[in-house]
C-alpha positions as a Markdown table, in Angstrom:
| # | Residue | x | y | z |
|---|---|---|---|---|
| 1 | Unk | -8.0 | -16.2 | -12.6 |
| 2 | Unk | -7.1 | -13.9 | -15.8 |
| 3 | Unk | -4.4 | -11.8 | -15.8 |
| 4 | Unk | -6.7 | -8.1 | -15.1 |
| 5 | Unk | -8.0 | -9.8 | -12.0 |
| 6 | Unk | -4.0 | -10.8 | -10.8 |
| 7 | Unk | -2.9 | -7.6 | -11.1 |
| 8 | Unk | -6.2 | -5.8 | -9.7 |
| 9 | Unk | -5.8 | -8.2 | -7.0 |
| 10 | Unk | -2.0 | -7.0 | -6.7 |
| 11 | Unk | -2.4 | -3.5 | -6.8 |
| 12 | Unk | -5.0 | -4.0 | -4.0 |
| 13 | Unk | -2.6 | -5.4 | -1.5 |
| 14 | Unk | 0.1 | -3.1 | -3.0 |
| 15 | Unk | -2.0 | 0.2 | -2.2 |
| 16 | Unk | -2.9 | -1.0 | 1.2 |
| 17 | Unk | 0.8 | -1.8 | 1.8 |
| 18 | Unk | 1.8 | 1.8 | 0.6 |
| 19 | Unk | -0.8 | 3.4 | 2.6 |
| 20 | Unk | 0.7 | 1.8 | 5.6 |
| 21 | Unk | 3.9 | 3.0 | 5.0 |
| 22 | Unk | 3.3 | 6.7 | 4.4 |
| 23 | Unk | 0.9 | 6.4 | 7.8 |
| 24 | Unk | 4.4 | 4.9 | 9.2 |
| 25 | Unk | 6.7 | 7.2 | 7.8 |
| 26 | Unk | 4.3 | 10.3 | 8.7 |
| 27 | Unk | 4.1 | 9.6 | 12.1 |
| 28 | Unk | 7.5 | 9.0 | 12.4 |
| 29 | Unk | 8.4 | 12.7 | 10.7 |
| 30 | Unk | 5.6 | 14.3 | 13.1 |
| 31 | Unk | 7.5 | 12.6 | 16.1 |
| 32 | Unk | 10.8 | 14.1 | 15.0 |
């Protein structure tokens, strides 16, 4: 695999860890 498609690749599971955690953080703000 070339380098573009490594980071594509990252930035994929990056963003989808990121959207988790503002879902996470959000919910835990409209709790409080």
């Amino acid at each position: 695999m070339d380098n573009v498609g490594i980071m594509i690749d990252w930035m994929k599971k990056n963003s989808v860890r990121i959207n988790q955690a503002k879902f996470m953080t959000e919910k835990e703000l409209f709790n409080k």
